[in-house]
N, C-alpha and C positions, 0 to 999 in steps of 0.2 A: 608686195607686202608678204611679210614671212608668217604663217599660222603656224601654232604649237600646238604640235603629237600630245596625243590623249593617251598614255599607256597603258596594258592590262590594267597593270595594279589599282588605277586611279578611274577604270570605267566602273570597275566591281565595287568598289568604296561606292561609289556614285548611287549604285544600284543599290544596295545596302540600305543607304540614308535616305532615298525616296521609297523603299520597303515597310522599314523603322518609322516613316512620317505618314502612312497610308494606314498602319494600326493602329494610329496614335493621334488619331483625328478629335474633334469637341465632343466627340459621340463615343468614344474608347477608350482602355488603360494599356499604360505600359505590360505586355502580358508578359513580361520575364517577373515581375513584383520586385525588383530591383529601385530603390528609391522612387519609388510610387506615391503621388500623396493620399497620404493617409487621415481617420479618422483614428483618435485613439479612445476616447473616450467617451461617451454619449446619454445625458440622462436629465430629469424633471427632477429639481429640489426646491422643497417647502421655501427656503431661503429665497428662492427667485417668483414663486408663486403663490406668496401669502394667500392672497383669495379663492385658490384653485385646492392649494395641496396641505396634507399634515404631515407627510410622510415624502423620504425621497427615492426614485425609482431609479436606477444608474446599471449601465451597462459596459462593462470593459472589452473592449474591441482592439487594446493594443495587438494581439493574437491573432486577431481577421487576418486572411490571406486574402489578399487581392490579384490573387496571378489566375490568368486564364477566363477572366469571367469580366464584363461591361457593366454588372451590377451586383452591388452587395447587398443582401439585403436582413435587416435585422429588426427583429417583433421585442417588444419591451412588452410585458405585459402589465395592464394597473387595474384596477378595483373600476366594473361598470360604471359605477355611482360618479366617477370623478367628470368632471366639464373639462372636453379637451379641445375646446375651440378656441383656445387664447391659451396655448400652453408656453412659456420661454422655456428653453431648452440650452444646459448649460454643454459645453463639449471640446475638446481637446484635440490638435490634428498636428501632425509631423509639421520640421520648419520648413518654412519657405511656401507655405498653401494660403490658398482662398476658399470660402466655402460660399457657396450662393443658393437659394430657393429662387426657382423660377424668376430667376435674372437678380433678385434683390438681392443685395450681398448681408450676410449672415454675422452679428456680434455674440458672440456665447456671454450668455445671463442678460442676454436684454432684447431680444428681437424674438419674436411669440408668431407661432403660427396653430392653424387650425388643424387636430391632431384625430379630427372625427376620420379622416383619410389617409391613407398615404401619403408620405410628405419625403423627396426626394431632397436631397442633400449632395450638391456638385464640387466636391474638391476638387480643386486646381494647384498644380504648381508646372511652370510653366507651359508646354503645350499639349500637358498630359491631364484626364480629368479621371476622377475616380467619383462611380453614382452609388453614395449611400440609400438604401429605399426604405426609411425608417416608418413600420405602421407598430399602431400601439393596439395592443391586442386583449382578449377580456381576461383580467385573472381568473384562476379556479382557485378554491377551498377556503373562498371568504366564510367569516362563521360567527354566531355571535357568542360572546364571554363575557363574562362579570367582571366591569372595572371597580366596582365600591358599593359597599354596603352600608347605608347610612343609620348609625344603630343610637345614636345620642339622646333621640326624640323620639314619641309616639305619635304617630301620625294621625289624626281625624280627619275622616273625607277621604277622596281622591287628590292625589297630587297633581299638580300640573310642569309640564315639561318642556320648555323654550332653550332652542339652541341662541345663544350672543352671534349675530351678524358679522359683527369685529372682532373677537377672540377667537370663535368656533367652539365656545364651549357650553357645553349644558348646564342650562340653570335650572332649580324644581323649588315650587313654592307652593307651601300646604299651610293647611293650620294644626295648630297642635293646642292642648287643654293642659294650662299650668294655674295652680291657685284659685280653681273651679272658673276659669275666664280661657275663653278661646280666642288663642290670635296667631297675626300672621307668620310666617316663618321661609326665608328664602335662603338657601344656600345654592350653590355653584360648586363645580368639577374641577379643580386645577391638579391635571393629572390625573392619579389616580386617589385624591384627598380632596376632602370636600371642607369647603369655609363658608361658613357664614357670609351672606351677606347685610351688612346694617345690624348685626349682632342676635344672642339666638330669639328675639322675640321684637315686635315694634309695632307702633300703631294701637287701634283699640279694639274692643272685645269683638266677638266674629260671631252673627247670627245664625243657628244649625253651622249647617257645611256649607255656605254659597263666598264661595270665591275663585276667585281668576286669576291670571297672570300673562300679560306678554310686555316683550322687549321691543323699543323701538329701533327705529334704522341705524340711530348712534350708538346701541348695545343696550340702552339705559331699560332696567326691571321698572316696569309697574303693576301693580297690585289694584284688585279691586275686590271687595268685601260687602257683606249686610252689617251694618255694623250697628250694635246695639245700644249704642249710646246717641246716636242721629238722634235729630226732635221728630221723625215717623224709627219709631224702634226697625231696624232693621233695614236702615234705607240704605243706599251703595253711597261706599266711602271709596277713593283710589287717593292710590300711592307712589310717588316716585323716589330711586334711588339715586338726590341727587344733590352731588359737591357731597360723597360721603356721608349722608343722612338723611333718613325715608322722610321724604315732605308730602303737605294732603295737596294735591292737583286740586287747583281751585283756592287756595288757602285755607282751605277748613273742609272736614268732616259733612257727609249729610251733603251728598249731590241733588237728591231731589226729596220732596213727600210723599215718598211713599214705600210701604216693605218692598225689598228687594230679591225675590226669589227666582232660581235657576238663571242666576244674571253671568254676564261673559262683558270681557272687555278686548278692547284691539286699538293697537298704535297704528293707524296710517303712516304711509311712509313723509307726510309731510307735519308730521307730529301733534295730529288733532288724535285725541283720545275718541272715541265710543263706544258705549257702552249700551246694554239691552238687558232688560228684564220683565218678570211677570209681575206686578203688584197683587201684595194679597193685605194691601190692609183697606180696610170699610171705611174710616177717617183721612183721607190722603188727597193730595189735586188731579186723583186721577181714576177712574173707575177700577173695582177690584177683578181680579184676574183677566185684565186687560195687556197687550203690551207696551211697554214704554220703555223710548229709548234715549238714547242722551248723549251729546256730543261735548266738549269740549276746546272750542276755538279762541282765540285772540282774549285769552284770561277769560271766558264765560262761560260755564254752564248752561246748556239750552236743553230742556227735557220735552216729550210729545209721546202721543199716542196716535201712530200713523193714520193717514188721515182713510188710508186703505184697508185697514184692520183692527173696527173699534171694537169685534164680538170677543166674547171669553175665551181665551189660549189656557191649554194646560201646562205648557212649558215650551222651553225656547232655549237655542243654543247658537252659540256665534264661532264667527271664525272674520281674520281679517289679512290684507296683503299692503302691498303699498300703494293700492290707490283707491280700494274697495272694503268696503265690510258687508259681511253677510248675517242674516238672521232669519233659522229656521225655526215653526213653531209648529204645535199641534193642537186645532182647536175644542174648546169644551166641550165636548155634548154635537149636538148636529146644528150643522149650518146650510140654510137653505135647501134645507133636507140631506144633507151628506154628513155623516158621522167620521168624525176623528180627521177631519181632511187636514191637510198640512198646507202650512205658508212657506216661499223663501221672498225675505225682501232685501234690496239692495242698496246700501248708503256709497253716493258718491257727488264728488263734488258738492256737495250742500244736501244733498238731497235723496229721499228714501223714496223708491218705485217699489214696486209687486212684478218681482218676476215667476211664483205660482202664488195661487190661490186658492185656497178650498180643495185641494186638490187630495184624491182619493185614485189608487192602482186600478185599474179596470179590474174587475174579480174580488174584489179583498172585501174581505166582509170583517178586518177589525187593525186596527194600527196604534200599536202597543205604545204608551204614554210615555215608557222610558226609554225608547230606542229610539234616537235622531241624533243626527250628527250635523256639521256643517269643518271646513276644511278647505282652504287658499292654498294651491299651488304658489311656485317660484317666477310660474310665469302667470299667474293671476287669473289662472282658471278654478272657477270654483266646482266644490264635490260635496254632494249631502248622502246621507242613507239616511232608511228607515227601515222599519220590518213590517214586512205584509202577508196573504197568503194568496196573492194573486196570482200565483205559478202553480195553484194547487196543495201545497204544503207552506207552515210559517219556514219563511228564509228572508233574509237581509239583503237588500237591495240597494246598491252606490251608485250613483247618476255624476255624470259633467256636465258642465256645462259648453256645450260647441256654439259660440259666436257668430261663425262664419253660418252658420245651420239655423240660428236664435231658437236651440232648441235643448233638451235636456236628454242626455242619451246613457244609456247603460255601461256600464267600465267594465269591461268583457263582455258586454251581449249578453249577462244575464245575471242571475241571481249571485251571490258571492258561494262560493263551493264549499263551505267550512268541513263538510263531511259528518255534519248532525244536526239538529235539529235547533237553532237558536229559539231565545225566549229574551222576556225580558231582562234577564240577568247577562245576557249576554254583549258584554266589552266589543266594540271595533273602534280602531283608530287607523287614522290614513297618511301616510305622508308621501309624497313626491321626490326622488331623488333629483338630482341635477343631471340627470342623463334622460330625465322627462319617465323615467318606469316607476307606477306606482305600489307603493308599500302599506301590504294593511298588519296588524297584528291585533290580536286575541286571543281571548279567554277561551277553552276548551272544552268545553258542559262534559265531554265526552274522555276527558283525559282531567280529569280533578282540579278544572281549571287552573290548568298550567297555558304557560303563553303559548303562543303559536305565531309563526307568519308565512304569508305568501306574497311574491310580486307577480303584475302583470308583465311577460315576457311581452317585449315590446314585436319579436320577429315572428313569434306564431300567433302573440293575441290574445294566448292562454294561460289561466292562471297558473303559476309552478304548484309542486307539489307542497302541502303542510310539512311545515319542518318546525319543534318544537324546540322552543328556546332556552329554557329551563324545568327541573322539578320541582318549580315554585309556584303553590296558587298565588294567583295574581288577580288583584283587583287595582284600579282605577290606572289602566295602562296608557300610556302614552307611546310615541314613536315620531322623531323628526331625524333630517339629516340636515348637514352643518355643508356650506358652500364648498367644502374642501373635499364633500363625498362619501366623509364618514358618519354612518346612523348609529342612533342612538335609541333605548329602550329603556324607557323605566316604569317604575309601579311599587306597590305595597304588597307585603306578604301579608299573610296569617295572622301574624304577628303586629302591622302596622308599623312594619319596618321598610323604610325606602330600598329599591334596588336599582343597579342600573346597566346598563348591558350595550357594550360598544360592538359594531358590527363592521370587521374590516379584514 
């Protein structure tokens, strides 16, 4: 049998193409950058991530050179506050490619990965791969600015301030005084224009300042009031916005008998209302400056005076999540010898427990009647303050709640830093971003009370420094952030004029 001569020309070809297939392995690129697959375009938009994003973050990479190098690697930067653990990612690649995550193959605008990391990106076209190494990094020179200033109305009280679940947009409901009758008044943010909601007034007359507001899990505002028309003057009335016009939850006005002061309300997330207050009236089904609270289930009104807390509270504040509501109080005078101790108790599933009691700071020899807070995270940890001077000096003190601990622990290891001396005039509110870092803002005793805020840096632990928000005194501040990341800040001027202040 006859074999066929292998010639120069055709050994060195040979050599060549097992050279060109040893650089060009599942782990390499083509390194001439000669029809290379490429990545051309790469970025997170609002349009692909309703519940993540407001904004969209894109990055153009037709320009990337891919010669010479096994990996690309390119940092997006977005705003802390954003949730990047389910982010989709839209993106564009030369023809003839594949793009894969850790084996599963990659749809641009539809396939979401977890962006808390590093996330590799394996273009392919034929036996060549090209490794995107996309990490999304923390933007710098977020800052906050005045989206609107709500001048139509004069404002009575503190306002209240709820981000919509499904919109992202910030609602504020206060009462205002028209025709010597105080009532309620809810507007919302579309943009940078504020509407009415249910038109500029609805419902009935408003006792002092005690009213509330939050949104349930379907977006929907409800309202809750002392309303001076109840058969106990003053008793809580709520309100829903709903089929386009404020109906009474419950079908009628006058939840229970009795005045309703320092009252709060919260939508669970499976749409039972509750509500808490102090009674202060002498004639009512319920002993005066007791607390009582009130649920709302299956069309029924159910009121009670926990069966853990019948002595005199001077006030009481709520906060609530989708599966819990909370209510802190402080009580009258001494109890079992302890002056001014504070309550928090727990509604869930049916039912209200004591998780403190009577409770007083080791050292504190006094705990100011208008400084308590209460506040649900996102993920359903709750957070109270109060003001003590059991550190030696008056300062405000914020607690969590750790679960796995069943214990109540300080939010930074210690008092809150304001940088002056708090009283009772002094505003804190708190809210949790979606990145789990939390946000307080306040009033400034020490700067003409103009606002202020600081977050707890989640990597050292410690509070940032005071960064002042505005040359505006501010009273009855609020502070939430919307699922998409972006915070929101409002309040009253001087003037009784709403403001609001988006942080992105």
């Amino acid at each position: 049998m006859k074999t066929k001569k292998l010639s120069y020309h055709s050994v060195v070809l040979a050599l060549v193409v097992l050279f060109l297939a040893a650089c060009s392995d599942n782990t390499n690129f083509l390194y001439q950058d000669i029809d290379a697959p490429r990545m051309l375009s790469f970025g997170f938009y609002a349009e692909d991530n309703p519940d993540y994003l407001s904004s969209d973050y894109v990055i153009d990479l037709s320009g990337q050179s891919v010669a010479g190098t096994s990996t690309v690697s390119i940092s997006l930067p977005m705003p802390s506050t954003i949730d990047k653990s389910r982010l989709v990612a839209r993106f564009t690649t030369s023809d003839g490619t594949t793009v894969k995550v850790n084996g599963v193959d990659q749809t641009s605008k539809s396939t979401a990965n977890n962006f808390k990391v590093p996330v590799d990106y394996i273009v392919t076209k034929g036996s060549f791969n090209v490794r995107y190494a996309i990490s999304v990094t923390k933007a710098t020179g977020l800052k906050w600015h005045e989206v609107a200033t709500f001048e139509d109305l004069t404002v009575f009280g503190s306002p209240v301030m709820k981000i919509n679940p499904k919109t992202h947009e910030p609602y504020v409901g206060f009462k205002i005084r028209s025709n010597n009758n105080n009532h309620p008044v809810v507007i919302k943010l579309n943009g940078s224009e504020w509407e009415y909601v249910g038109g500029t007034s609805f419902g009935n007359e408003i006792s002092s300042s005690y009213f509330d507001m939050d949104l349930s899990a379907d977006g929907i505002p409800f309202v809750g009031y002392a309303d001076n028309t109840a058969s106990v003057k003053g008793a809580l009335t709520v309100q829903s916005f709903t089929n386009g016009n404020w109906e009474f939850t419950g079908g009628s006005s006058g939840v229970l008998k009795a005045q309703s002061t320092y009252l709060g309300i919260t939508v669970l997330g499976n749409g039972e209302v509750v509500g808490a207050q102090v009674n202060n009236a002498t004639h009512s089904d319920f002993a005066r400056r007791t607390l009582v609270v009130s649920n709302y289930k299956d069309g029924i009104w159910r009121s009670q005076t926990p069966s853990m807390l019948t002595n005199q509270v001077y006030m009481s504040n709520m906060a609530g999540g989708k599966e819990a509501a909370y209510v802190i109080s402080i009580n009258r005078g001494a109890v079992s010898g302890i002056n001014y101790g504070y309550n928090v108790l727990k509604y869930e599933n049916g039912e209200w427990k004591a998780m403190v009691l009577n409770y007083l700071e080791p050292g504190n020899t006094f705990n100011n009647i208008y400084t308590i807070g209460a506040y649900v995270a996102p993920d359903e940890v709750p957070y109270i303050w109060t003001l003590d001077n059991a550190s030696g000096a008056t300062a405000m003190r914020m607690k969590y709640y750790d679960a796995q601990d069943a214990t109540w622990k300080e939010l930074g290891g210690n008092v809150l830093p304001l940088g002056f001396v708090p009283d009772r005039h002094t505003e804190v509110a708190l809210a949790v971003a979606t990145d789990e870092t939390p946000y307080i803002v306040y009033n400034n005793l020490s700067d003409q009370n103009y606002p202020y805020f600081m977050y707890l840096d989640q990597e050292t632990g410690q509070w940032s420094a005071p960064v002042k928000i505005a040359d505006i005194p501010a009273t009855g501040l609020n502070i939430d952030f919307a699922k998409t990341g972006v915070g929101y800040v409002a309040f009253t001027d001087s003037g009784n004029k709403v403001h609001i202040f988006k942080y992105e």
